[in-house]
Each structure stands twice: as structure tokens, then as C-alpha cells.
LOFI-23218 format. One record per residue: residue number from 1; residue in one letter; x, y, z of N, C-alpha, C in turn. Coordinates in steps of 0.001 Angstrom, whole numbers, always signed. Example, Ala and Ser with C-alpha at 12.3 -4.5 7.8 and 13.67 -1.06 7.14 Angstrom:
REM LOFI-23218
   seq   type     neast    nnorth       nup    caeast   canorth      caup     ceast    cnorth       cup
     1      A    +13190     -5690     +7800    +12300     -4500     +7800    +13200     -3300     +7800
     2      S    +12850     -2250     +7080    +13670     -1060     +7140    +12900       +30     +7870
REM end
This chain:
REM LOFI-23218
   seq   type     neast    nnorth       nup    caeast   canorth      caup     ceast    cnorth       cup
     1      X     -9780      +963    +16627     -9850      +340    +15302    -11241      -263    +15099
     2      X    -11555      -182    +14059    -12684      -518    +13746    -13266     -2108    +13661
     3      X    -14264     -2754    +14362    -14146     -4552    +14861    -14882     -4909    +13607
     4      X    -15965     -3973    +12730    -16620     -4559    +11679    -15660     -4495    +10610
     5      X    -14767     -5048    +10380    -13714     -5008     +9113    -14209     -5835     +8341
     6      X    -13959     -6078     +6987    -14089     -7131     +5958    -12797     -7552     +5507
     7      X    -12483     -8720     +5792    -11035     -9060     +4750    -11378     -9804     +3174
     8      X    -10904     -8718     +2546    -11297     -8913      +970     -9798     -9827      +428
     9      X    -10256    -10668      -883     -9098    -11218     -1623     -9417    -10116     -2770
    10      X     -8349     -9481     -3376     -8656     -8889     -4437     -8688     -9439     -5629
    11      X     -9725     -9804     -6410     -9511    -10680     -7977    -10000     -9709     -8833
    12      X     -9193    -10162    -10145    -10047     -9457    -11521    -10872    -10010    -12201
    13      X    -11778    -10125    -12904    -12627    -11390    -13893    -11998    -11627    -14642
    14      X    -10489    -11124    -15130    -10277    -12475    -15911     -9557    -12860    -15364
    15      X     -9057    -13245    -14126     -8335    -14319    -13203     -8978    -14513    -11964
    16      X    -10169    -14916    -11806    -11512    -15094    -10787    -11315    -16079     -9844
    17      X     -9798    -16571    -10114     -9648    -17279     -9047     -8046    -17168     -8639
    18      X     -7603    -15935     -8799     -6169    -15951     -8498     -6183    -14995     -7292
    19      X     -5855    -14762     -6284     -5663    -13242     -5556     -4583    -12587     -6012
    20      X     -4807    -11448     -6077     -3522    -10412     -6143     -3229     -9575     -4960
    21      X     -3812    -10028     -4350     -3264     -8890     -3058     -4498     -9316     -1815
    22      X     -4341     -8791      -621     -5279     -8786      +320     -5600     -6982      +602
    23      X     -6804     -6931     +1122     -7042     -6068     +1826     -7879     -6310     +3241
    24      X     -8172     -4948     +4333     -8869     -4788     +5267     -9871     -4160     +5161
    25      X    -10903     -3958     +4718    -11781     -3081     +4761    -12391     -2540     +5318
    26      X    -12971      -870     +6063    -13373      -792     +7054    -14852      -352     +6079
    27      X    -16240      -720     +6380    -17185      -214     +5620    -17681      +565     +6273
    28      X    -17350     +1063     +7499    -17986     +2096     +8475    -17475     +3526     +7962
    29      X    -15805     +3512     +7703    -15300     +4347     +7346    -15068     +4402     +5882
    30      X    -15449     +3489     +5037    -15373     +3687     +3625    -14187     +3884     +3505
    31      X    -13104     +2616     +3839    -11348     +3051     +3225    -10697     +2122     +3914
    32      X     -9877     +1136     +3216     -9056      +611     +3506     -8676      +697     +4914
    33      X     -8502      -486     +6008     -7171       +35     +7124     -5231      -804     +6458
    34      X     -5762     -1657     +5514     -4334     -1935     +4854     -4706     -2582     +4019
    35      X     -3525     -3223     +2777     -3639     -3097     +1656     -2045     -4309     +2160
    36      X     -2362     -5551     +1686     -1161     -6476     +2067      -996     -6900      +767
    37      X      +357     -7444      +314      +883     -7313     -1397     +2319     -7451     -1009
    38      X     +2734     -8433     -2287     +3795     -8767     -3030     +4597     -7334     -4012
    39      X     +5769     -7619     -3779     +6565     -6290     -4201     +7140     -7347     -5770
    40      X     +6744     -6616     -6886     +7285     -7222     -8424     +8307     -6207     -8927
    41      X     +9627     -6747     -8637    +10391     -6611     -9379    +10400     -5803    -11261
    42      X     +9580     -6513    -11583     +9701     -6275    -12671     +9019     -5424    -13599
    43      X     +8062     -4822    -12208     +7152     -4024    -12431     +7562     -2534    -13085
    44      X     +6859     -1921    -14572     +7533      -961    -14731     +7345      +302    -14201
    45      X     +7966     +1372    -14667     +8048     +3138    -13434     +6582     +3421    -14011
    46      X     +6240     +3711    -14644     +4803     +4512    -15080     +4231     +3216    -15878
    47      X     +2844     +3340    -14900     +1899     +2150    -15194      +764     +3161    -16147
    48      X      -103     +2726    -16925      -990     +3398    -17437     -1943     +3536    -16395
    49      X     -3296     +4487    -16245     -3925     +4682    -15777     -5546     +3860    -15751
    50      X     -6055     +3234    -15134     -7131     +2009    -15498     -8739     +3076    -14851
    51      X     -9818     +2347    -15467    -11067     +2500    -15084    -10831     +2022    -13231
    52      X    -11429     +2798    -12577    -12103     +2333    -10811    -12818     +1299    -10925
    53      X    -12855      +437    -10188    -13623      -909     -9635    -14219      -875     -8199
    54      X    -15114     -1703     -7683    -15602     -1663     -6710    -15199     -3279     -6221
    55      X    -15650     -3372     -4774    -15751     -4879     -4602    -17630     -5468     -4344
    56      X    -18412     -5804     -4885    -19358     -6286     -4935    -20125     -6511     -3761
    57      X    -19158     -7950     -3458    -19517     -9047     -2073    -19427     -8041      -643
    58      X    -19010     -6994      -818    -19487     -5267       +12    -21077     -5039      +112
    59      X    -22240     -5337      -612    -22981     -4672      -624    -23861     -6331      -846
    60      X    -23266     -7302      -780    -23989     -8450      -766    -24241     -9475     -2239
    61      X    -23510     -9039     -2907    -23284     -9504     -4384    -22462    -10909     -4272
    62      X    -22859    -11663     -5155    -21970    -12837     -5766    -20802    -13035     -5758
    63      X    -20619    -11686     -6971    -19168    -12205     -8003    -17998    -12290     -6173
    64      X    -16873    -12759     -6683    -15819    -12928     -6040    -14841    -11839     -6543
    65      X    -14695    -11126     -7287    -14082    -10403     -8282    -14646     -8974     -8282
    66      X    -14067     -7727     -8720    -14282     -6976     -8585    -14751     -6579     -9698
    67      X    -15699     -5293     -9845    -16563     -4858    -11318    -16655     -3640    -11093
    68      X    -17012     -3026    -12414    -17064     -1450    -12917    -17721      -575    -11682
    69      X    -17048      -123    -11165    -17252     +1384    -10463    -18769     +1730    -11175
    70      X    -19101     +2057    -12394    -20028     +2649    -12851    -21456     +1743    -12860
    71      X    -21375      +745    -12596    -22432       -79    -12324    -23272       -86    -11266
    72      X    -22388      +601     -9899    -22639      +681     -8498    -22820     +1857     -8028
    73      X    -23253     +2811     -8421    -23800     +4117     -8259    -24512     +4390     -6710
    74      X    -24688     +3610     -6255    -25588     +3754     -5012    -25201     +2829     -3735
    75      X    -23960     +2713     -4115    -23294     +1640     -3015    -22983     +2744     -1481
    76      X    -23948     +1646      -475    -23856     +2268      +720    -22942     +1819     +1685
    77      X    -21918      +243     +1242    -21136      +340     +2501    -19313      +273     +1656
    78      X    -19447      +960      +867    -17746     +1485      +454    -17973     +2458      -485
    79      X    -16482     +3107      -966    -16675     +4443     -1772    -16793     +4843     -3183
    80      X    -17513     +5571     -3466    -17150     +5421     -5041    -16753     +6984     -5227
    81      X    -16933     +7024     -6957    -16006     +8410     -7894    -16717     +9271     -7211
    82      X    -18196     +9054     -7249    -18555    +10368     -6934    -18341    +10779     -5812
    83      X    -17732    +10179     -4830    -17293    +10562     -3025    -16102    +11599     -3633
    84      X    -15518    +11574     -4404    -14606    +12231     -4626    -14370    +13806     -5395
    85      X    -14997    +13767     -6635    -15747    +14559     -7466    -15677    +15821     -6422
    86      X    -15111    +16801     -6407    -14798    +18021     -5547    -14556    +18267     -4516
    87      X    -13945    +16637     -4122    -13456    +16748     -2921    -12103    +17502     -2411
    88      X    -11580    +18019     -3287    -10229    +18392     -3074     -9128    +17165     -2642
    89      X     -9574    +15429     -2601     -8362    +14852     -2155     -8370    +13570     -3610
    90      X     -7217    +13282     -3378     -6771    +12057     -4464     -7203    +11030     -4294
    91      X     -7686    +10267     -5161     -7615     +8760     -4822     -6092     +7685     -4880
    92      X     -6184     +7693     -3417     -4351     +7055     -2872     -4225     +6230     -2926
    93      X     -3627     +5141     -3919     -3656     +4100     -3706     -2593     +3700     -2609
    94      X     -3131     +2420     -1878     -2311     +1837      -659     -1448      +751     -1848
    95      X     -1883       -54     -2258     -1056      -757     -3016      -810      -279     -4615
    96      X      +689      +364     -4387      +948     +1160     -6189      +673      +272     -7096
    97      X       -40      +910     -7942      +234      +149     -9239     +1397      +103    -10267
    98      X     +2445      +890     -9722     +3577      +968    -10693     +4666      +423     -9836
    99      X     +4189      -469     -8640     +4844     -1865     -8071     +4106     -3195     -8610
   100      X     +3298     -3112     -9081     +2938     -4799     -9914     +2903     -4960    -11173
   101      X     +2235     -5510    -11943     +2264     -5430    -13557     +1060     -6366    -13944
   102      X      +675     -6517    -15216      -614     -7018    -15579     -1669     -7127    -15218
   103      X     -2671     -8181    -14526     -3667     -8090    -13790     -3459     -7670    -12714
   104      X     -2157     -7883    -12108     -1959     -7600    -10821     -1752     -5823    -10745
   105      X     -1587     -4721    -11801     -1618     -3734    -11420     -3385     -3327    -11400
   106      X     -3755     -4243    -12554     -5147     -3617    -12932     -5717     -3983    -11427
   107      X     -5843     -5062    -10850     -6369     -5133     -9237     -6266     -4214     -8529
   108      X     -5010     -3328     -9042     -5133     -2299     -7814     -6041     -1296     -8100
   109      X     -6658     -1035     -8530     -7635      +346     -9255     -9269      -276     -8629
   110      X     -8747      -978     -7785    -10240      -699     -7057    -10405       +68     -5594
   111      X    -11601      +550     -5348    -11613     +1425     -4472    -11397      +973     -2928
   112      X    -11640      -210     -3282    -10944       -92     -1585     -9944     -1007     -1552
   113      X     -8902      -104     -2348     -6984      -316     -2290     -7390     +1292     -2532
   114      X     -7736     +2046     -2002     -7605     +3660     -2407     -8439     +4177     -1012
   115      X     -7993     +5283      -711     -8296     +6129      +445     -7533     +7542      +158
   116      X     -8315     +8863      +557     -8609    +10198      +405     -7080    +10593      +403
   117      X     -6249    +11192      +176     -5219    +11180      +576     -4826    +13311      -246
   118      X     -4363    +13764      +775     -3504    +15592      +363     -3258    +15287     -1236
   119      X     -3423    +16201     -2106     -2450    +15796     -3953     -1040    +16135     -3396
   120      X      -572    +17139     -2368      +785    +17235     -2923     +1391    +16099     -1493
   121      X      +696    +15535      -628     +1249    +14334      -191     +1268    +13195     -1013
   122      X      +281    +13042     -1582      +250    +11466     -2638      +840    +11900     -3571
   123      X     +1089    +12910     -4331     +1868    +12940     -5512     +2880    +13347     -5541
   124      X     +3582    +13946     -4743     +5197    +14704     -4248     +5726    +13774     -3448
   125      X     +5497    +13952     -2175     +5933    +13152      -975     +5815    +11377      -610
   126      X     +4356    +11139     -1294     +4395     +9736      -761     +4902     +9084     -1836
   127      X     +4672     +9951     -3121     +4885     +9278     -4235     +6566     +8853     -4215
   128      X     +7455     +9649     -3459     +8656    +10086     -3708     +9396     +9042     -2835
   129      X     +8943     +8243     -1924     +9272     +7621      -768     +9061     +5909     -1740
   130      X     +7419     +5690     -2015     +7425     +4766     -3093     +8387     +4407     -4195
   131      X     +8359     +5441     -5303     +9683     +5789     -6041    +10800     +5100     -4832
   132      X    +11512     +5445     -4124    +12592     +5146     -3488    +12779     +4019     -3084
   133      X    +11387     +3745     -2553    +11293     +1822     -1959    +11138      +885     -3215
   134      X    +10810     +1265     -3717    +10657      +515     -5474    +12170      +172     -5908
   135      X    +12858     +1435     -6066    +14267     +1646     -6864    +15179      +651     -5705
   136      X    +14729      +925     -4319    +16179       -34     -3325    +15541     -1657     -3217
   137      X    +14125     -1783     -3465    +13886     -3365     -3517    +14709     -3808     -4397
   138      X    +14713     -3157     -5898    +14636     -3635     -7108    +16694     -4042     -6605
   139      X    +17253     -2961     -6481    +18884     -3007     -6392    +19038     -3785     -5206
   140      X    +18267     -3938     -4188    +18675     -5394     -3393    +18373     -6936     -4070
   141      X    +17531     -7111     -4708    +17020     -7910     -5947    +18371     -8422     -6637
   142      X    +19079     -7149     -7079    +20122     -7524     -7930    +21351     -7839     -7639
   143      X    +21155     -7383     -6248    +22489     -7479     -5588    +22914     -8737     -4877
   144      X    +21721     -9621     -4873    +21346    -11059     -4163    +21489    -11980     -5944
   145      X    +20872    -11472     -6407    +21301    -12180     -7505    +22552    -12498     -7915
   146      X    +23709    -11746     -7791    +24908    -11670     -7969    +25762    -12928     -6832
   147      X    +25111    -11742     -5863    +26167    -12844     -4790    +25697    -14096     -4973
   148      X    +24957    -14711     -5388    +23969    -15973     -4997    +24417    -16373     -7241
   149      X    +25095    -15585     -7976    +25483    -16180     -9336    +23990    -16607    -10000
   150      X    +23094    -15901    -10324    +21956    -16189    -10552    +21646    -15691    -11826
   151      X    +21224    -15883    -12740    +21079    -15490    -14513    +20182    -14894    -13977
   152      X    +19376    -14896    -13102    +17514    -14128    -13116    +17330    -13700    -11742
   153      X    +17142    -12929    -11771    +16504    -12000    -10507    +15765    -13240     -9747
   154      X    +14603    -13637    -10509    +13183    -14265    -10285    +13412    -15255     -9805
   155      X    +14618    -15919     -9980    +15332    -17018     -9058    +16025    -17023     -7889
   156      X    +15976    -15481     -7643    +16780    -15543     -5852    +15375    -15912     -4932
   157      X    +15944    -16508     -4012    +15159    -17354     -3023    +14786    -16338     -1995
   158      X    +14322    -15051     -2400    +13785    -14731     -1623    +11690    -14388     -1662
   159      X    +11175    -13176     -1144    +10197    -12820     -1442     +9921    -11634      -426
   160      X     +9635    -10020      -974     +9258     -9055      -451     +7815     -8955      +217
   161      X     +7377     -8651     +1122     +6349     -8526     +1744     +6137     -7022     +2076
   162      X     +4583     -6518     +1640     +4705     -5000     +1858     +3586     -5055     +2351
   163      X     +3057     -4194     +3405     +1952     -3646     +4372     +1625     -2278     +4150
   164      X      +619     -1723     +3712      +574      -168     +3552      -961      -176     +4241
   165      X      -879      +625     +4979     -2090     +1392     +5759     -2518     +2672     +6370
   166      X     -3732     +2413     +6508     -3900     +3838     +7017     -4900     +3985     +8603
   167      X     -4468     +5133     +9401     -4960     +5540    +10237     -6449     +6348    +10063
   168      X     -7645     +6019    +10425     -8620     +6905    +10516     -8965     +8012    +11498
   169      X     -9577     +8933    +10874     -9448    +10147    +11776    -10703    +10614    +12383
   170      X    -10805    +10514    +13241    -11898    +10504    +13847    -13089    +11915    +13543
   171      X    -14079    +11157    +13182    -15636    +12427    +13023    -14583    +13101    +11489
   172      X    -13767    +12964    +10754    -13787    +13551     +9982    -13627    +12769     +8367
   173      X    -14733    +13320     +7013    -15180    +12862     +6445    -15139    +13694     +5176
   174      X    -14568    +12980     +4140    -14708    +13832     +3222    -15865    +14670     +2348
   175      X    -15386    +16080     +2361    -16517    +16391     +1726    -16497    +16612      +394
   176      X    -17457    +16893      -410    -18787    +17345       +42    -19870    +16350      +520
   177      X    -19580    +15140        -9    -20921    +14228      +473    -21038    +13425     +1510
   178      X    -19630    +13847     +2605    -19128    +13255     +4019    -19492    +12268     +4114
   179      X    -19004    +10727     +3379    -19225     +9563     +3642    -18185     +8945     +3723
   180      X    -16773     +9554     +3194    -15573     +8893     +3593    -14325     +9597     +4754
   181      X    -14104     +8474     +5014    -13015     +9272     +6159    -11770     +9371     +5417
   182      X    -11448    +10374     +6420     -9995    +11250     +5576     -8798    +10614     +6661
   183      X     -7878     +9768     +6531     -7179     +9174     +7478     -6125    +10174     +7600
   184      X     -6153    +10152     +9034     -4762    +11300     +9350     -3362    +10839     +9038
   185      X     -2846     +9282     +9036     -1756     +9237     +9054     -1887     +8083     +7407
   186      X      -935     +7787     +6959      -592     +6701     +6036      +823     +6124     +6425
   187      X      +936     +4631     +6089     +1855     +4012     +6594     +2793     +2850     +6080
   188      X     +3253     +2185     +5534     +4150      +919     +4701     +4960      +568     +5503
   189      X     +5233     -1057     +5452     +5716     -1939     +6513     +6628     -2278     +5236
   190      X     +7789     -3054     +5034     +8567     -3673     +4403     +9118     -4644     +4776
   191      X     +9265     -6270     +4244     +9694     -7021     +4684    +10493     -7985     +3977
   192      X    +11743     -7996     +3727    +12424     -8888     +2224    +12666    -10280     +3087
   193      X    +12019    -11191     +3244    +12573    -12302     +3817    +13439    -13418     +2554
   194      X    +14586    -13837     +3382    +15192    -14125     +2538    +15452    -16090     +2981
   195      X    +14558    -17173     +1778    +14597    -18095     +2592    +15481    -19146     +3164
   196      X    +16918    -18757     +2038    +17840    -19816     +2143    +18607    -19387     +3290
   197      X    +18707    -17996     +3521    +19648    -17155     +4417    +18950    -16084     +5099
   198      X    +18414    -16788     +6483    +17322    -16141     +7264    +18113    -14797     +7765
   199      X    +19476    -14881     +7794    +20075    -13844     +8691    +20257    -12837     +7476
   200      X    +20390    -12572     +6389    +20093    -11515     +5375    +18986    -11022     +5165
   201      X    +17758    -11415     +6137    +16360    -10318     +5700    +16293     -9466     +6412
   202      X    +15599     -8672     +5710    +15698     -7250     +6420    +14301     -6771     +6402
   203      X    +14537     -5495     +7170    +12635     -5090     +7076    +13132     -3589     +7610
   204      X    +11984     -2732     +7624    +11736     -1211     +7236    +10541      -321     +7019
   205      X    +10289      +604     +7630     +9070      +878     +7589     +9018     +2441     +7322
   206      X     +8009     +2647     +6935     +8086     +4940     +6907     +5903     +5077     +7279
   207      X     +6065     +5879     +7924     +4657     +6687     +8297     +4584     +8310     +7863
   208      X     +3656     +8983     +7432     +3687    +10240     +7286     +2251    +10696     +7415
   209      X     +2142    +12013     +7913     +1105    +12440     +7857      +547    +12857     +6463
   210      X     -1010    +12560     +6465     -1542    +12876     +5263     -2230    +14360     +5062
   211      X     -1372    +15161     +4825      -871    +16685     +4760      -252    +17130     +3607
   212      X       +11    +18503     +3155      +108    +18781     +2129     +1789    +19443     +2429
   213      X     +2867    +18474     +3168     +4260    +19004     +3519     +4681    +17589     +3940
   214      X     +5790    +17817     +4034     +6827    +16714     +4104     +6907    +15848     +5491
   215      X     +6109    +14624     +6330     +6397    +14727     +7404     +6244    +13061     +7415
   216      X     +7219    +13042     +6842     +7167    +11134     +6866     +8301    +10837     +7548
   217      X     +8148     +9776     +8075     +9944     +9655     +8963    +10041     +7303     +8535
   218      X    +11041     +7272     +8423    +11750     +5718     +8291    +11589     +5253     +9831
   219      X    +11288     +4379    +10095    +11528     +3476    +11399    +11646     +2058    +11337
   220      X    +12131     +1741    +11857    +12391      +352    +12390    +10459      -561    +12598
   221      X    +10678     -1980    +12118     +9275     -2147    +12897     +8616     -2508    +14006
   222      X     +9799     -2571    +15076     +9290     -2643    +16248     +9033     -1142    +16706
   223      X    +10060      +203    +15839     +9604     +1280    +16552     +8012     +1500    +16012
   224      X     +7628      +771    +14713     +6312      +925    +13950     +5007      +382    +14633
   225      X     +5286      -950    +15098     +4401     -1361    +16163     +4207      -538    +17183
   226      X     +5274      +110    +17875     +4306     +1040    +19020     +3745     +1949    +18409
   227      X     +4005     +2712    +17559     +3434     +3395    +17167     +2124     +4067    +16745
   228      X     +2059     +2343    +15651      +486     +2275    +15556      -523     +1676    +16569
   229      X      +524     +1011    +17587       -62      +888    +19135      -652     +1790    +19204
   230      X      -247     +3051    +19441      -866     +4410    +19971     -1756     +4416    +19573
   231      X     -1500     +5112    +17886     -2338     +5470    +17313     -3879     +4692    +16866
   232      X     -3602     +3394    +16885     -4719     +2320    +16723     -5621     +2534    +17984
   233      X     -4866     +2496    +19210     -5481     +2263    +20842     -5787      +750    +21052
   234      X     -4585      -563    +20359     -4671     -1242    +20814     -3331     -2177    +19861
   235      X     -2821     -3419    +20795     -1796     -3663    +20327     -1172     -4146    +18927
   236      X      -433     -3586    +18014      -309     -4026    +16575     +1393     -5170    +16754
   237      X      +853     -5975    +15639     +2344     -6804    +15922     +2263     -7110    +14031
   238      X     +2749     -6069    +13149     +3257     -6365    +11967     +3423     -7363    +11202
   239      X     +4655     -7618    +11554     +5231     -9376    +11186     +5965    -10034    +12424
   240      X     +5463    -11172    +12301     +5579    -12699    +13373     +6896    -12014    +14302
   241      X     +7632    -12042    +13350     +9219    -12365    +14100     +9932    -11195    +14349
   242      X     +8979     -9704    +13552     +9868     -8234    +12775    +10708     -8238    +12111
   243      X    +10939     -9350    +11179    +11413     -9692     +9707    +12760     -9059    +10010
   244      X    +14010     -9852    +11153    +15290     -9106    +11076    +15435     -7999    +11140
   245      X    +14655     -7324    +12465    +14927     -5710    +12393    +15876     -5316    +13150
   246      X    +16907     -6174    +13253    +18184     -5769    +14008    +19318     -5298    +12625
   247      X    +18507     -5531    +11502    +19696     -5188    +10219    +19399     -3694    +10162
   248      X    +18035     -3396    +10612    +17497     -2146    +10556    +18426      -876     +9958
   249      X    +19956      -864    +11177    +20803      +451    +11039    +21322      +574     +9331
   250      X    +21722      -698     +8979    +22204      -515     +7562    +21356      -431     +7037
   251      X    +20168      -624     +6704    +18900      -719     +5820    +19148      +675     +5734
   252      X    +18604     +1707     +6680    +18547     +3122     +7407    +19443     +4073     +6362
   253      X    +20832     +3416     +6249    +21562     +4521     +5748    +21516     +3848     +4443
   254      X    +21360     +3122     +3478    +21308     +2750     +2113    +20039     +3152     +1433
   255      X    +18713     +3153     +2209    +17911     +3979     +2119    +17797     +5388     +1741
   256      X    +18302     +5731     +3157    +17907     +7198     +2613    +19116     +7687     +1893
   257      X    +20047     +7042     +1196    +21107     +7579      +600    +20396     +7450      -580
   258      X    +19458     +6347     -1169    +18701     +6525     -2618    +17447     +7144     -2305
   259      X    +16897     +7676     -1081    +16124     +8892      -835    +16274    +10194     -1308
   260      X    +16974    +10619     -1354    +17562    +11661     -1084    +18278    +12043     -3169
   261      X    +17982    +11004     -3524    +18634    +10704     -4982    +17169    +10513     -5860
   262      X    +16110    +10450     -5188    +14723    +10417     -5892    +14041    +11601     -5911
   263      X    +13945    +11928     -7696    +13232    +12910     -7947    +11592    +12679     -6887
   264      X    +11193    +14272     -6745     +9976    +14130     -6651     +8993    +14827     -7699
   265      X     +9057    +13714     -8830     +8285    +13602     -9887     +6686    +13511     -9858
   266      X     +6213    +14313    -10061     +4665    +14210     -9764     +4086    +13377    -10137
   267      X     +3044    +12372     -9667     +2338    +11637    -10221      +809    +11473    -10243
   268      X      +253    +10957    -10890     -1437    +11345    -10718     -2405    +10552     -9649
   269      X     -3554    +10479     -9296     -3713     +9326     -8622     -4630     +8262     -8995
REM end
């Protein structure tokens, strides 16, 4: 893993002092290693599509906040449009934008919450898994609301925690202008902690290769930690406690029962 990381707060200018999300940045590899974020409920299915942003304080700038992609034409330690421009890969976002809403989706449309990613993995497959984790947050949401007699979602005492990252692949770089790395694997951690009733949270995770076929698999997050053990080459520990991953088995089958019930609707990136 890469030791020169940057941990970015993501802001917009017109909320220059709110975060919407965290990221990791690797500037060696030009791409995200994760993308940490709040799961919104209320967020709708198809977000509109926004202008690219950069992060500034990357290249030694001021602002705290992120600014026009098109201003930064010559930025040497993260990625821009033109890295992409015939590259044959998508710009992926790690944190969806059709999981947040307002500023908080527009935050995500900067480039490093985005990394190279297959079109028919990001738009078939990963998209399709998203779709699915979206639709079972939202119906555990409602289903806590109920038991718990709650007029509003927004009032159950809980709060979702989501981790999405990616694996880098070694010596390989997108072309044509080989300055970004093409990560072999992509990854999402899930974590609903629930605060009044610690023994109802649950957590959940899926990895897939970033390939143009189906090869994502659900795990548990202690099976996720070794994993990216491996694959990192050094030890990963997710969340503190593994956010109740002994509920894991039921998570498992309610899952992929609204898996399996999600179109794979194409989406853009």
C-alpha cells in the first residue's frame, strides 16, 4: 500500500466548511485507495449528472474545497478528464452519487472519489450490487422505523457507515497517457450500527474484480479483512469491533434475495 497517501475532507464552495465524505488519496497512483461516507436514505435512484472537480490542496493550493476540473489542466499529482479521453475505462465513482443528495451528491463528482474502472463492470455489475445495497439499506431503514413506531425514517437511532475501495495494480496504468493506475480489484464495506440496540447492527461487505464479467462475491468483514490483508500485503482492520458480523448469515440471505431481484440497468459514469 502506498505510505504517501493524502487524507482529503471532501467540501464544495458553497458549504466550505461542511465535509461530505472522507477520502484516501494515493497521488503516486492517481486514484483513490477509499472513499469513506454516510449512506442517505433519502437519496433519489437517478441523480443528474454534474461537471468533474479536482481537489486543489493536491498540487499545493489554498482553497479547502474542491474546483473546476477545467481550471487544472496540468495537474501533476492526481487525475484529470483528459487521463481518460480514450481510455477505454469509466470514471467509477467509489462514493455513488445516487446514494447522497444535494451538495452531498455534487461532492462526489470529484476526481479523486473516481478511479478507472471496466464500462460493463461499473455500469452492469457494480452498478447492480449498488442498486441492491441502496434498495436493502433503504428497507432496513423502514423496517426499524416500524418496529421502533417512528413517523420518520430520519429518527431511527441508527447510522450507516460505507467504505468503498480500491486495490492498485501494479506497473499498470491507464492508457493512453499512462498516469493513472487501473486497480485490479474494487471493494465496499457496510456497516448499519444501530445505537440504542447494539445487538441489531449488522455489517456486510462485496469485492469484485474490475473486469468486464461478473466476479463479485458478498463476505462477511472479518472474511474482508483477510482478504485485503493479502491483497494490500499488510494488515487491514475495517471497523473497530466488525460492526456485528456474527448477524452476517441473515444479512447473507436477505441480501442476495433483493440481489437477485435487481435489474441490471445500465448506468453512466
Amino acid at each position: 500500500m502506498d505510505q504517501n497517501t493524502v487524507q482529503i475532507c471532501q467540501k464544495c464552495k458553497e458549504t466550505p466548511y461542511y465535509v461530505h465524505f472522507a477520502t484516501l488519496y494515493s497521488p503516486y497512483h492517481k486514484i483513490p485507495l477509499y472513499s469513506a461516507y454516510y449512506f442517505n436514505p433519502g437519496a433519489p435512484n437517478r441523480a443528474e449528472r454534474k461537471e468533474w472537480f479536482i481537489e486543489p490542496k493536491l498540487s499545493g493550493g489554498t482553497n479547502e474545497y474542491m474546483e473546476r476540473e477545467t481550471l487544472h489542466m496540468d495537474e501533476k499529482y492526481q487525475a484529470v478528464n483528459a487521463d481518460y479521453i480514450g481510455s477505454g475505462y469509466d470514471r467509477g465513482h467509489l462514493n455513488p452519487r445516487f446514494f447522497q443528495t444535494g451538495f452531498g451528491r455534487d461532492a462526489t463528482f470529484t476526481l479523486t472519489n473516481a478511479a478507472p474502472m471496466d464500462p460493463c463492470f461499473n455500469r452492469v455489475y457494480w452498478y447492480q450490487w449498488e442498486a441492491a445495497t441502496k434498495k436493502y439499506l433503504k428497507e432496513l431503514t423502514t423496517k426499524y422505523q416500524k418496529e421502533l413506531k417512528l413517523k420518520d425514517p430520519k429518527d431511527a437511532p441508527e447510522k450507516v457507515y460505507i467504505i468503498t475501495g480500491t486495490v492498485p495494480q501494479k506497473d499498470t496504468r491507464m492508457p493512453p497517457l499512462d498516469r493513472v493506475n487501473v486497480p485490479s480489484v474494487v471493494w465496499t464495506a457496510v456497516c448499519v450500527h444501530r445505537f440504542t440496540a447494539e445487538e441489531k447492527s449488522l455489517s456486510f461487505g462485496y469485492m469484485g474484480e474490475n473486469r468486464a464479467d461478473n466476479v463479485i462475491q458478498m463476505m462477511s468483514i472479518p472474511q474482508m479483512n483477510a482478504e485485503l490483508s493479502k491483497l494490500y500485503g499488510t494488515a487491514i482492520k475495517i471497523f473497530k469491533d466488525d460492526c456485528r458480523s456474527e448477524n452476517y448469515k441473515t444479512v447473507h440471505e436477505e441480501y442476495m434475495d433483493i440481489l437477485k431481484k435487481t435489474d441490471t440497468l445500465t448506468t453512466d459514469d
